[in-house]
C-alpha positions in Angstrom: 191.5 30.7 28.0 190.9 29.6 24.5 191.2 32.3 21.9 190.6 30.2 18.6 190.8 26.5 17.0 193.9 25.6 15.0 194.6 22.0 13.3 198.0 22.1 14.7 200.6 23.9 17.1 201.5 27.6 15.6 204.4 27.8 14.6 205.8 31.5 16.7 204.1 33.9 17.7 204.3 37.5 18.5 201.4 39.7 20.0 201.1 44.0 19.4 197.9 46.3 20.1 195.4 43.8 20.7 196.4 41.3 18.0 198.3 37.9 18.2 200.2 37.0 14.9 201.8 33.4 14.3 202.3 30.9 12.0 201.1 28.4 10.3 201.9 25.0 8.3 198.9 22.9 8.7 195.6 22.2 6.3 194.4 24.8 4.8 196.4 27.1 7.1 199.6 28.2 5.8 201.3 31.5 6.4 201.1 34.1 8.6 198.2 34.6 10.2 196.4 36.8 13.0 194.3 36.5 15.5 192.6 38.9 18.0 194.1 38.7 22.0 189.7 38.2 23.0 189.5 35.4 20.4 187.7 34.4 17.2 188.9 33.1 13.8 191.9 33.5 12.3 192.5 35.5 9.3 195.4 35.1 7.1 197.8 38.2 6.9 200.3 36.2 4.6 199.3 33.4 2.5 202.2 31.1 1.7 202.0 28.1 -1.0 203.2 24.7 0.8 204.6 23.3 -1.8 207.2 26.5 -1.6 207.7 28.1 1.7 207.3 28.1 4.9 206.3 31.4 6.9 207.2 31.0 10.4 208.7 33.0 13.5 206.7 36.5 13.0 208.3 38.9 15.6 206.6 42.1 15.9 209.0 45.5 15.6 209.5 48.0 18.1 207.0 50.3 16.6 204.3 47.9 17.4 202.9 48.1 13.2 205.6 46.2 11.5 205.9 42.2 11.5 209.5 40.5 10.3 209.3 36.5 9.5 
């Protein structure tokens, strides 16, 4: 099942309540970023500079609303 298009692999990924976060270092997609489990277009939760950082990893905490990376 495809959920959404990316220009590259993600970079993590952690899931909660009907969301799938992950990351992303690629174009115009850098951060962390969010996507829903039925599909659609991302939407940046975290917007990282490339020339700086590098978000990656996001692993959802046990009370399903909080997102460590």
């Amino acid at each position: 099942m495809k959920l959404t298009d990316l220009p590259g692999l993600p970079l993590g990924a952690t899931w909660s309540n009907g969301t799938i976060f992950f990351g992303m270092n690629a174009e115009k997609l850098w951060g962390i970023l969010a996507v829903p489990e039925a599909g659609g277009a991302p939407r940046t939760l975290v917007a990282a500079d490339p020339k700086k950082e590098h978000l990656l990893q996001p692993q959802i905490l046990a009370d399903g609303k909080h997102l460590l990376f």
